[in-house]
BATI-887894 format. One record per residue (C-alpha): residue in three letters; x, y, z. Coordinates in steps of 0.02 Angstrom, whole numbers, plus 50000, padded with zeros to 5 digits. Layout:
N
res,x,y,z
ala,X,Y,Z
...
This chain:
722
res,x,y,z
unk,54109,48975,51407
unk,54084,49137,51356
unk,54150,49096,51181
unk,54025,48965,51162
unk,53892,49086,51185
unk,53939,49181,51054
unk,53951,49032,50919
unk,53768,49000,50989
unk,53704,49158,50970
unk,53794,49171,50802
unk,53717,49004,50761
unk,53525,49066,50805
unk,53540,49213,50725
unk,53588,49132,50580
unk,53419,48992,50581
unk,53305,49134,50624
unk,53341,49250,50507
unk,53266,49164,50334
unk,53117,49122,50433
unk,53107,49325,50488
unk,53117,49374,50298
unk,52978,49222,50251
unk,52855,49303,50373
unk,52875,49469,50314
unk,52872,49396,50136
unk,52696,49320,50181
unk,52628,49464,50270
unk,52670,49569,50113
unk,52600,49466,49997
unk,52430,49397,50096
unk,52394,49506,50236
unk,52220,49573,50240
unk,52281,49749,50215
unk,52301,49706,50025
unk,52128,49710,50020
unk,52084,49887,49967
unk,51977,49983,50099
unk,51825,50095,50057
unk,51850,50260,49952
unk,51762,50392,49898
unk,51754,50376,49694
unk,51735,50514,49588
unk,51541,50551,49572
unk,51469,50458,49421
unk,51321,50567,49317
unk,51177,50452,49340
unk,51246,50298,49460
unk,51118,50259,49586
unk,51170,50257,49765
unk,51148,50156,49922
unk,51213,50167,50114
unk,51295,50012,50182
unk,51186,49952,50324
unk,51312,49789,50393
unk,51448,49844,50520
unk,51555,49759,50389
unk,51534,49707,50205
unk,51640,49625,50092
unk,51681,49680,49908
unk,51687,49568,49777
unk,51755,49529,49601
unk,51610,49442,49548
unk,51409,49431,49606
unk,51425,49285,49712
unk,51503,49234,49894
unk,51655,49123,49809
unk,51708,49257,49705
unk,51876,49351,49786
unk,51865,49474,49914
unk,51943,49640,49837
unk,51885,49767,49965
unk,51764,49800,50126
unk,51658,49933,50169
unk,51570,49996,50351
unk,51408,50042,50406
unk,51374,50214,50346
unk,51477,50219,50194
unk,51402,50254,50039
unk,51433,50177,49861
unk,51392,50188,49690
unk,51286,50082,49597
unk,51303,50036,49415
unk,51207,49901,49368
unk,51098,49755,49471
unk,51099,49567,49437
unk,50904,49504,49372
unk,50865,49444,49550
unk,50930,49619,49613
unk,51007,49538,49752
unk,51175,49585,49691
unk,51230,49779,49652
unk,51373,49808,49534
unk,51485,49966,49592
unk,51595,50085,49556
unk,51768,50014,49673
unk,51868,50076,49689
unk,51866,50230,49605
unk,51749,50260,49445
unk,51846,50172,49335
unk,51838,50000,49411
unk,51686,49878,49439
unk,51661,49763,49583
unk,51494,49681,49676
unk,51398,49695,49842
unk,51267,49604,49928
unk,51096,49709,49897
unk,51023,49635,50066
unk,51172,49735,50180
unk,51118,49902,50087
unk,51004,50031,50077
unk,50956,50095,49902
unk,50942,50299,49898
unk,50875,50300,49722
unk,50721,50202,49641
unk,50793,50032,49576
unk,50713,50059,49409
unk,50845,50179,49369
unk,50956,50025,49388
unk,51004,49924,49231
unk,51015,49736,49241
unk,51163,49678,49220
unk,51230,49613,49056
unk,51046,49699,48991
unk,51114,49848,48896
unk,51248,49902,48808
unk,51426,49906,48877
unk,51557,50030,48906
unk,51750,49950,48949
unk,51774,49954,49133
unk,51913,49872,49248
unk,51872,49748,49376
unk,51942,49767,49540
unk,52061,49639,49580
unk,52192,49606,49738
unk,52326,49632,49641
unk,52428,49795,49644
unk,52423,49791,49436
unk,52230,49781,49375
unk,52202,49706,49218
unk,52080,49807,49090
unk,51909,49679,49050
unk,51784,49691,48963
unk,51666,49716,49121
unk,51499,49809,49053
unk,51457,49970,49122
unk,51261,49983,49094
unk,51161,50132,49015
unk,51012,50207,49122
unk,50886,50128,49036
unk,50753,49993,49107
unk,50622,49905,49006
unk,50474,49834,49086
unk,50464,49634,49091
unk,50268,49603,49052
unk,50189,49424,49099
unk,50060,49326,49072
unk,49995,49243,49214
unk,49836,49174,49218
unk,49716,49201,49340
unk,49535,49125,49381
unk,49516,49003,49252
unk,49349,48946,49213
unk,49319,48787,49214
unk,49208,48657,49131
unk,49085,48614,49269
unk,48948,48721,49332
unk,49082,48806,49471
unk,49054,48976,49444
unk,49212,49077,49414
unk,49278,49274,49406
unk,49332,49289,49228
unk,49280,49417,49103
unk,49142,49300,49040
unk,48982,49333,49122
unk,48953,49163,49193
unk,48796,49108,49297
unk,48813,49196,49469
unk,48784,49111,49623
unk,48624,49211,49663
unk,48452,49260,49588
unk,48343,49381,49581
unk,48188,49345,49689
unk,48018,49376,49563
unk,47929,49436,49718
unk,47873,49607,49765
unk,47930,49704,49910
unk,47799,49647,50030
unk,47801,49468,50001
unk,47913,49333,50093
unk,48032,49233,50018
unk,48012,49035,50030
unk,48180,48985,49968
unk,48334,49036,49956
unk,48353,49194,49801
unk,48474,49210,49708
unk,48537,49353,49598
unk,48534,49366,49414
unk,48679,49457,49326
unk,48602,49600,49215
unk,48738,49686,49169
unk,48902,49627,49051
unk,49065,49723,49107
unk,49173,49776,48941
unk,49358,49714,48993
unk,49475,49857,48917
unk,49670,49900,48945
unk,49687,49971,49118
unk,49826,50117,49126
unk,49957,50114,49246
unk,49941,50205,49435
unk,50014,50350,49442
unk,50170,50310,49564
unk,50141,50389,49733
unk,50267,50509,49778
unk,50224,50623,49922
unk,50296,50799,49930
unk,50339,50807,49751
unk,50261,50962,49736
unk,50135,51093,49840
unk,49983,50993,49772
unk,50050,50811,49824
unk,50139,50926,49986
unk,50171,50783,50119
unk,50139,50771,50296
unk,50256,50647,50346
unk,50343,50745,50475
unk,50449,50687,50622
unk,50522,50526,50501
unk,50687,50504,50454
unk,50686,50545,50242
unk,50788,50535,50116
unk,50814,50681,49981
unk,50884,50630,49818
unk,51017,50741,49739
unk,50939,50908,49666
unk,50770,50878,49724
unk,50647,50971,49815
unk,50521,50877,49957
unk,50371,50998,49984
unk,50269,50997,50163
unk,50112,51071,50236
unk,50040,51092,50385
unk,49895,51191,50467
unk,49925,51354,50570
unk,49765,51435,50670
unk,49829,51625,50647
unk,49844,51688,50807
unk,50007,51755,50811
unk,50094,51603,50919
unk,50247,51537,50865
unk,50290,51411,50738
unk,50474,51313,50747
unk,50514,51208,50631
unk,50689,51111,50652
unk,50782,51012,50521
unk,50902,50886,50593
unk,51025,50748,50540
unk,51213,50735,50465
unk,51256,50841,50316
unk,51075,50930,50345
unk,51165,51102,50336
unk,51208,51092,50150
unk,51006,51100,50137
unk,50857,51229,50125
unk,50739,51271,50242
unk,50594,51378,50157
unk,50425,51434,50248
unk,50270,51501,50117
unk,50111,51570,50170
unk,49960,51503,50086
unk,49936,51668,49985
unk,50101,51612,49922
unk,50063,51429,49850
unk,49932,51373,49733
unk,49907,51181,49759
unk,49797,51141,49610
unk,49932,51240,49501
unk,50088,51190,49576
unk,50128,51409,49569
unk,50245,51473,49711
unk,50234,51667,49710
unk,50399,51782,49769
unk,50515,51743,49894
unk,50506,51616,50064
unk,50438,51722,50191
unk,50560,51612,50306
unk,50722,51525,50283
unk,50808,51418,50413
unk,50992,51442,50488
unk,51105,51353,50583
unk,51145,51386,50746
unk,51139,51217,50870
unk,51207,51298,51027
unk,51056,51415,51034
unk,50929,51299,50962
unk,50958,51136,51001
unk,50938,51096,50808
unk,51044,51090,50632
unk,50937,51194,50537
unk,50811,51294,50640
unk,50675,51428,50589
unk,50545,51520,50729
unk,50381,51640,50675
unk,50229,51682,50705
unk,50070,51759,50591
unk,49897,51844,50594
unk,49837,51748,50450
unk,49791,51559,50459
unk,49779,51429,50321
unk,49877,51295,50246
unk,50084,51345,50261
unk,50223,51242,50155
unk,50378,51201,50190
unk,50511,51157,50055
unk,50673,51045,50108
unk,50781,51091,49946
unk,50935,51000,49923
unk,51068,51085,49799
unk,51180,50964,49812
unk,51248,50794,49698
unk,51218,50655,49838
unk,51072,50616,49931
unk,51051,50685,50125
unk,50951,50590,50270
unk,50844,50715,50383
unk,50707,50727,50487
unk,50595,50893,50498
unk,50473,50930,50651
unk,50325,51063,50623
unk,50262,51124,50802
unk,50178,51253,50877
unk,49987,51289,50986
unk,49901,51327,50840
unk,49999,51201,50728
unk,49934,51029,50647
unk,50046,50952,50561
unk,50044,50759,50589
unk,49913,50637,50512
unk,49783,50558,50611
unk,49837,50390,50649
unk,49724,50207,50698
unk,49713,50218,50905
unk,49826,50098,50989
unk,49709,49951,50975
unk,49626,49913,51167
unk,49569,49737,51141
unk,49705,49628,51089
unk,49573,49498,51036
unk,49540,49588,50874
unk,49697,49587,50812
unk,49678,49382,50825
unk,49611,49308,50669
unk,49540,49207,50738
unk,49422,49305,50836
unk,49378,49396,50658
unk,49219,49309,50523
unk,49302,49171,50420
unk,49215,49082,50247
unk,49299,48919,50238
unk,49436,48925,50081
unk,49538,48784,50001
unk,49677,48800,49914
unk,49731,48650,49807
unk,49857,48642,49631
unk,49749,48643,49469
unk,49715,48483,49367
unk,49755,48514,49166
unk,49565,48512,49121
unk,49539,48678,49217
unk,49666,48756,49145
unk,49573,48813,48982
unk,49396,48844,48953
unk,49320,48866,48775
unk,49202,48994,48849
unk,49332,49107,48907
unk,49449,49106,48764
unk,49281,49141,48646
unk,49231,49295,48765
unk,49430,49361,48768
unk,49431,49324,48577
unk,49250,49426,48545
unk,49321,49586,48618
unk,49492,49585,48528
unk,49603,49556,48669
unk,49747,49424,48666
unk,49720,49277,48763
unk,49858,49253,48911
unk,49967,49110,48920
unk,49898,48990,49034
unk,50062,48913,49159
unk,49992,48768,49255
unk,50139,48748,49335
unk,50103,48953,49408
unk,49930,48923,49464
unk,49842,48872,49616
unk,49666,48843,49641
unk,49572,48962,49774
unk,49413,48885,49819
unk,49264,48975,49913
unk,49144,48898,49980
unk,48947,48969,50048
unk,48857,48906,50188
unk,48794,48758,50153
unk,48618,48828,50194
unk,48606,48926,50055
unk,48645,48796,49909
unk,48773,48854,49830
unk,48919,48753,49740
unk,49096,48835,49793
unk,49181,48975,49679
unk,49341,48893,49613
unk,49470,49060,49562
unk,49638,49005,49482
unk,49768,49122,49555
unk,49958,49148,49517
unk,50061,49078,49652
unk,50167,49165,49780
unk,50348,49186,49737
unk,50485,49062,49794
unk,50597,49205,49840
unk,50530,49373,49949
unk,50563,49553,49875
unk,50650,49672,49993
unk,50574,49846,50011
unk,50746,49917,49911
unk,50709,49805,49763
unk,50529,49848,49736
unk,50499,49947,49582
unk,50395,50115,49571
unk,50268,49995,49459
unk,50253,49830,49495
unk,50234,49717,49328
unk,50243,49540,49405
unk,50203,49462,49562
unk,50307,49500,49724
unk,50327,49398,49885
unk,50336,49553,50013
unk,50469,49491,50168
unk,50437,49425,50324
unk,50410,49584,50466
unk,50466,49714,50323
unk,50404,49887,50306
unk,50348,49939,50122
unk,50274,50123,50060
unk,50145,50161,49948
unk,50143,49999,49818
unk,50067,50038,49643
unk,50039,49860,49545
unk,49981,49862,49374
unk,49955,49695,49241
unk,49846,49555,49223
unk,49890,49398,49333
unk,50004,49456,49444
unk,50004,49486,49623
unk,50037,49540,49806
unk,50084,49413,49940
unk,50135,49413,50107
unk,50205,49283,50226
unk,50084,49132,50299
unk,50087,49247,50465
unk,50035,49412,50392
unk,50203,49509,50455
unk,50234,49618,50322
unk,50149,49793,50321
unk,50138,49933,50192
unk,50110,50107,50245
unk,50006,50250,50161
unk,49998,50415,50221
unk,49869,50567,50228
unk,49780,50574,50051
unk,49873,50435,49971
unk,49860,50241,49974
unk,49962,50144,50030
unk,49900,49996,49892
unk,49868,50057,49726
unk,49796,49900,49599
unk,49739,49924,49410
unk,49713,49795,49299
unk,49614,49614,49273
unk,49632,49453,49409
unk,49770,49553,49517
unk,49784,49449,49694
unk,49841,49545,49847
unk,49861,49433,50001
unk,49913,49399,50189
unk,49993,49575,50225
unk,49959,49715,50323
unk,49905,49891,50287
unk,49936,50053,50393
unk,49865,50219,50343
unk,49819,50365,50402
unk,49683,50526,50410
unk,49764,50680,50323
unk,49741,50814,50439
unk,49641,50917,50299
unk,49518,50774,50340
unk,49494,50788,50512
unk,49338,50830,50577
unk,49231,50895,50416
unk,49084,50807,50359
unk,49115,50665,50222
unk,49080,50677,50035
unk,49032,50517,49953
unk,49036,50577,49781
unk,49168,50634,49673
unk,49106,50820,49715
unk,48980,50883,49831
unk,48916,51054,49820
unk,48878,51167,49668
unk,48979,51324,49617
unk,49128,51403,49724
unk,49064,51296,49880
unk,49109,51125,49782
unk,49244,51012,49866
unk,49308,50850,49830
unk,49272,50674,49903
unk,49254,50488,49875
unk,49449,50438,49835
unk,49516,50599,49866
unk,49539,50558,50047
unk,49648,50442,50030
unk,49675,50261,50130
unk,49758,50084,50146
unk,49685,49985,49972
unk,49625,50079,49810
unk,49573,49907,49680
unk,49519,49984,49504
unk,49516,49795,49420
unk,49415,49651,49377
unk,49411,49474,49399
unk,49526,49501,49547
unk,49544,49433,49733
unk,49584,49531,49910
unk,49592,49401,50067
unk,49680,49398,50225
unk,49752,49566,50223
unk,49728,49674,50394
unk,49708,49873,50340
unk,49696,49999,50506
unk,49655,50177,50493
unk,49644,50310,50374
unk,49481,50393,50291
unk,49472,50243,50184
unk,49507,50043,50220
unk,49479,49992,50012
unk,49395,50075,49881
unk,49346,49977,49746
unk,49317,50065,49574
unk,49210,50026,49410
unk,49255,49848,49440
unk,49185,49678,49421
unk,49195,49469,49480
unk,49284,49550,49629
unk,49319,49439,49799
unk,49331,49506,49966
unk,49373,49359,50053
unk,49414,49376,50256
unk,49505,49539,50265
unk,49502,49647,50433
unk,49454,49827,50427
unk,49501,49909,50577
unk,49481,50089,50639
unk,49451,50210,50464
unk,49384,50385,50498
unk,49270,50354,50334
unk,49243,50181,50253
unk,49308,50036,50283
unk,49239,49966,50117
unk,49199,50110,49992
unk,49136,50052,49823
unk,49068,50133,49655
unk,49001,50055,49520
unk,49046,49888,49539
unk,48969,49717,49473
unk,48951,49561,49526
unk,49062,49582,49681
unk,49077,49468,49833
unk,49113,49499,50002
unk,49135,49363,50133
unk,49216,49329,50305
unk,49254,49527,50330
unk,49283,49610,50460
unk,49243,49814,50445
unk,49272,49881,50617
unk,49227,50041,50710
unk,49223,50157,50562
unk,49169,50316,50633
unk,49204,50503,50657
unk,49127,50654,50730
unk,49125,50812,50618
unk,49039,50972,50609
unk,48895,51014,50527
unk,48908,51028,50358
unk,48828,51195,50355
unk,48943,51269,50479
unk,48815,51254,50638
unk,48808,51114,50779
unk,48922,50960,50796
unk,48868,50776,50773
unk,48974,50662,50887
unk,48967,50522,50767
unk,48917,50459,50585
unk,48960,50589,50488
unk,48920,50496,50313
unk,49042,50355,50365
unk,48994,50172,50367
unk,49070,49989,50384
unk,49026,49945,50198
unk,48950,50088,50063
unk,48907,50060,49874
unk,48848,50178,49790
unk,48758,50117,49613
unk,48798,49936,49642
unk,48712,49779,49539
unk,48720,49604,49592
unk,48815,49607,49756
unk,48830,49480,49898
unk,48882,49491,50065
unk,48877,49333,50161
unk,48966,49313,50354
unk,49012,49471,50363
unk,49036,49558,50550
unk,49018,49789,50574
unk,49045,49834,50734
unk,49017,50024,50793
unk,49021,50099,50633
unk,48931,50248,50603
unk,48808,50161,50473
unk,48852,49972,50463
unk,48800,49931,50273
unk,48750,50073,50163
unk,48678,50042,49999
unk,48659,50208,49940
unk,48560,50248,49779
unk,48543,50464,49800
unk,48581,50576,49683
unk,48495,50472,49529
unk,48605,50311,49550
unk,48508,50183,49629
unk,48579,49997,49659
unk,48510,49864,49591
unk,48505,49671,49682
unk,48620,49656,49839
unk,48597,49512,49949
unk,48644,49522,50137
unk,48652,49362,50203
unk,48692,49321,50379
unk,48787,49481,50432
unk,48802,49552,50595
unk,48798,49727,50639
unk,48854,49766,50842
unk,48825,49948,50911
unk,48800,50027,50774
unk,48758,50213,50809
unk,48669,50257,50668
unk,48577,50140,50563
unk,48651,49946,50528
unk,48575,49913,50373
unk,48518,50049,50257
unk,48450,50046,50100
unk,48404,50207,49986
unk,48305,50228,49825
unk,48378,50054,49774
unk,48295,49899,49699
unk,48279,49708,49757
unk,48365,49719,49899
unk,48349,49558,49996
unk,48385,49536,50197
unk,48389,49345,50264
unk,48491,49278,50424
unk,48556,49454,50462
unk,48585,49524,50627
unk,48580,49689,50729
unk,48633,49663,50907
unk,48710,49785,51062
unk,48894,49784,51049
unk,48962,49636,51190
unk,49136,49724,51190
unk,49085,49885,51218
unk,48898,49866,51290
unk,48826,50003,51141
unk,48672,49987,51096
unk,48631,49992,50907
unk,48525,50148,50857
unk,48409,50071,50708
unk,48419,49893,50635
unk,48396,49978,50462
unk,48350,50104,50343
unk,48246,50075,50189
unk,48177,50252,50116
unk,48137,50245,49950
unk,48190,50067,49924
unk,48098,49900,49870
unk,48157,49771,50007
unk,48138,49602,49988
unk,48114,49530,50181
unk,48195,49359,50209
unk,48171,49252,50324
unk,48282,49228,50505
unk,48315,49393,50541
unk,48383,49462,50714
unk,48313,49653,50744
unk,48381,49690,50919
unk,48404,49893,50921
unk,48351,50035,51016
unk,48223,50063,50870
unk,48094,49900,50868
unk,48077,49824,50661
unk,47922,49886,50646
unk,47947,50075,50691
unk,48104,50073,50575
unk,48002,49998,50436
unk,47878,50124,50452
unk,47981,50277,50483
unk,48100,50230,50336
unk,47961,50197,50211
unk,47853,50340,50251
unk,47990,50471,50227
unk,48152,50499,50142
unk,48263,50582,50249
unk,48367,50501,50372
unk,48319,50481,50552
């Protein structure tokens, strides 16, 4: 027996073993650990770089899912980035080490560095590079490695389109506009429904660029976005302010996150820094240090001074990678954060539907729209090239007036939407062609500049961009730019708070002169023609949109919630329309502007402002507890000429909810002034008309503290303000 064990064991020994050496023959030759883990390359002089954001990605030889698997990285690891493919949804990297090339997903990443200083692939000239392969011996290609270089990709979208029929359209032909100047004088009545005349023919030339936004890039642009994680490029320098009362109580300012300590903490005093000149005189006064078991914090720094002012901080970062932080400013006498929109206490107005709507249709263009002999003569007559008309990229945006006032619908030809949405990594520091923003995404500060290009959000609205302190979040230059169905979130710069408002580009004379109008800052600045804002929701900040030297504008059913100044701020614009807005408690309390008393409320701000306006319309539009409602304001030697309110509502205003000064043919009909019904307010006076000829409509609604006929009086018999 105990032989015939044996010859069995012998005997399974013997069958088992080949299949022992084929499994480790197998494992050797395809077990996952031949695919190469994350390294750390060699840094690469000029390669962008991005932080993997998936607990897991995969590494691949080629930009697509089928292509092998040569690699995987983690969450947290960071890679460099070569080149990007045209959709940018696909970054080319360094993998791995410097001298190989392999391919990520762009959606699993976060980009550290602006993608513009990321070549397209296959878009520049090459350098040999190896691709990374599975195999232990790696074959030399001809992979491209790209030069830093990126070349703006212009189009030439059309956008409203004249047509043929009598529609009136935005183009840069003056066309006949849907309202006319009324022939009679200021104390006659109306017996039909006026319309304006255009009397003025805008000169289309080349818009420049905006200016990228790029808070803290030095002590002028010094940012206040404290308390919010940040990234710091390699060798850069982030510059912060905030305000310090001078009474000797401590300021601490802490700098936290991972690899924080290779950065510096440096405190000024505003003797120090010169904002307008950018000069920083002698040494920090303060410089942080580490020390967490005492402080609680990476980088900590603790003072106090008799002085008060504006301080700066600079975050300076030495180093060649780029460092995620998050600096606090705090103190008793320290301000530091940016006033922000209240948390909104009636859920009902963040409902559309609840909010003035103008009934829109949007259809696809028929061929005979698409070109207009009119058009192409006016482009033609001031030497400009005439855009390529795509039918295929166009939809018709139709607008049409109550029915009431006899008026055919405005027919705009916009660009359409994207297929594909843009992630908040891919978007470029200038935006040359329409984007599609994505669905519950968080942009910042979005400068678009071109002609036919635009904007758009998702059916729902879910996207935001956010602004902050004196910047805006939007910035738009150029002709027939669309920006749609998104949100906006701003905020007041804390320089702001409190002070009485400047309309004007300067108030004052001599060393007592300070800044205003645009200088505050706010969700939309539009400097652009022939262009269209609708659906887009914009809370807080000094400033909701400010539209400048522009003409053929549309406001069409856009929310305005909560500014500290404007919701609507607009200079020297031209045939403009607004309809279906909503301009919502824009309102602040200030001091007196020469130093004595406080006024609880107004404060210069109002729902809708124009200063030196001509042949403006506002029909169904709602103001509700602004400081002024609508102010046409023609002080200062720049009167406005022919705006038509028709059928606007004004609730609780505080001030006045209509005023008018030293401006011509301006013409009331339908309009309303009512108490508030959500917050029970009374409104102070239906309106304001020194200095102004009015043209008195019929169907008017004066229900304010003030009767009609003591405002009319009061107003015309004096030209101060009540």
């Amino acid at each position: 027996m105990s032989q015939w064990r044996a010859v069995k064991a012998r005997f399974l020994y013997l069958t088992r073993l080949p299949l022992f050496i084929l499994a480790i023959i197998l494992f050797l030759f395809f077990s996952p650990a031949t695919i190469l883990p994350a390294a750390s390359p060699t840094p690469i002089p000029g390669a962008a770089q991005a932080i993997i954001t998936a607990e897991a990605l995969n590494v691949r030889a080629a930009p697509n899912t089928t292509a092998s698997i040569v690699g995987r990285f983690i969450k947290g690891d960071t890679v460099q980035i070569l080149a990007r493919t045209a959709d940018n949804t696909w970054w080319q990297i360094a993998f791995p080490d410097s001298a190989n090339r392999a391919w990520i997903a762009a959606q699993y990443t976060q980009l550290l560095d602006p993608i513009s200083a990321i070549p397209i692939f296959g878009a520049a000239s090459a350098t040999p590079a190896r691709t990374a392969t599975n195999n232990a011996t790696k074959t030399p290609t001809n992979t491209p490695t790209e030069t830093l270089t990126r070349t703006p990709t212009p189009t030439n979208t059309a956008f409203v389109t004249p047509t043929p029929s009598s529609t009136r359209t935005a183009t840069g032909t003056p066309t006949e506009t849907p309202t006319v100047t009324p022939t009679s004088t200021s104390t006659s009545t109306p017996t039909g429904t006026p319309t304006l005349t255009p009397t003025i023919t805008p000169t289309y030339t080349p818009s420049p660029s905006p200016t990228p936004t790029q808070q803290g890039r030095n002590p002028g642009a010094a940012s206040i976005g404290y308390n919010t994680d940040t990234l710091i490029r390699r060798f850069s320098t982030i510059w912060y302010r905030f305000e310090y009362r001078g009474d000797r109580s401590p300021i601490n300012i802490a700098l936290d996150g991972y690899g924080v300590h290779d950065l510096e903490l440096q405190v000024f005093t505003p003797e120090q820094v010169d904002p307008k000149t950018n000069q920083v005189r002698g040494a920090p006064v303060g410089r942080g240090g580490g020390n967490k078991a005492q402080t609680g914090h990476d980088v900590f720094w603790s003072g106090g001074f008799s002085q008060g002012g504006t301080f700066y901080v600079a975050v300076v970062n030495k180093t060649d990678r780029t460092i995620i932080y998050r600096l606090s400013a705090a103190g008793p006498a320290v301000t530091a954060s940016a006033i922000t929109a209240p948390v909104n206490p009636d859920p009902s107005m963040d409902d559309p539907a609840n909010s003035p709507r103008v009934r829109v249709e949007i259809s696809t263009p028929t061929p005979p729209a698409a070109v207009a002999m009119d058009y192409r003569l006016a482009w033609e007559s001031l030497g400009l090239l005439l855009p390529k008309l795509d039918e295929a990229a166009l939809t018709n945006y139709a607008i049409f007036y109550p029915p009431e006032m006899g008026v055919e619908p405005v027919v705009l030809s916009i660009p359409k939407a994207p297929e594909q949405c843009t992630p908040p990594h891919a978007v470029g520091e200038i935006i040359t062609q329409s984007i599609r923003l994505c669905p519950n995404s968080v942009y910042a500060n979005l400068n678009i500049a071109g002609s036919g290009i635009g904007i758009f959000g998702d059916e729902a609205g879910s996207a935001t961009v956010k602004g902050e302190g004196r910047s805006f979040a939007v910035t738009a230059i150029g002709e027939r730019l669309v920006l749609q169905r998104f949100r906006v979130q701003s905020s007041t710069d804390p320089l702001d708070a409190n002070i009485w408002l400047c309309q004007y580009e300067k108030c004052g004379d001599g060393p007592n002169a300070f800044p205003g109008s645009t200088i505050y800052g706010g969700g939309i600045l539009l400097k652009a023609s022939g262009s269209l804002v609708s659906d887009v929701t914009v809370s807080g900040g000094t400033t909701g949109i400010a539209i400048i030297s522009g003409a053929d504008n549309f406001l069409i059913n856009n929310r305005f919630l909560y500014q500290t100044g404007w919701s609507s701020y607009n200079r020297y614009i031209a045939r403009t329309f607004f309809m279906g807005n909503a301009f919502q408690y824009a309102n602040r309390s200030c001091k007196n502007p020469t130093g004595k008393g406080f006024y609880q409320s107004g404060c210069e701000t109002a729902g809708w402002l124009c200063i030196s306006c001509m042949d403006v319309s506002l029909v169904d539009n709602e103001c509700r507890g602004s400081g002024n409602c609508y102010y046409v304001n023609g002080d200062g030697g720049v009167p406005s000429f022919n705006v038509k309110f028709f059928r606007n509502t004004c609730y609780g205003s505080p001030n006045n909810c209509f005023e008018a000064t030293y401006s011509k043919n301006i013409w009331f009909e339908k309009n309303s002034a009512l108490r508030d019904p959500k917050t029970g307010l009374d409104c102070n006076y239906p309106f304001w008309v020194g200095g102004s000829d009015i043209l008195w409509g019929r169907d008017n609604n004066w229900a304010c503290t003030v009767s009609a006929d003591k405002a009319k009086s009061r107003s015309q018999s004096s030209t101060e303000n009540p």
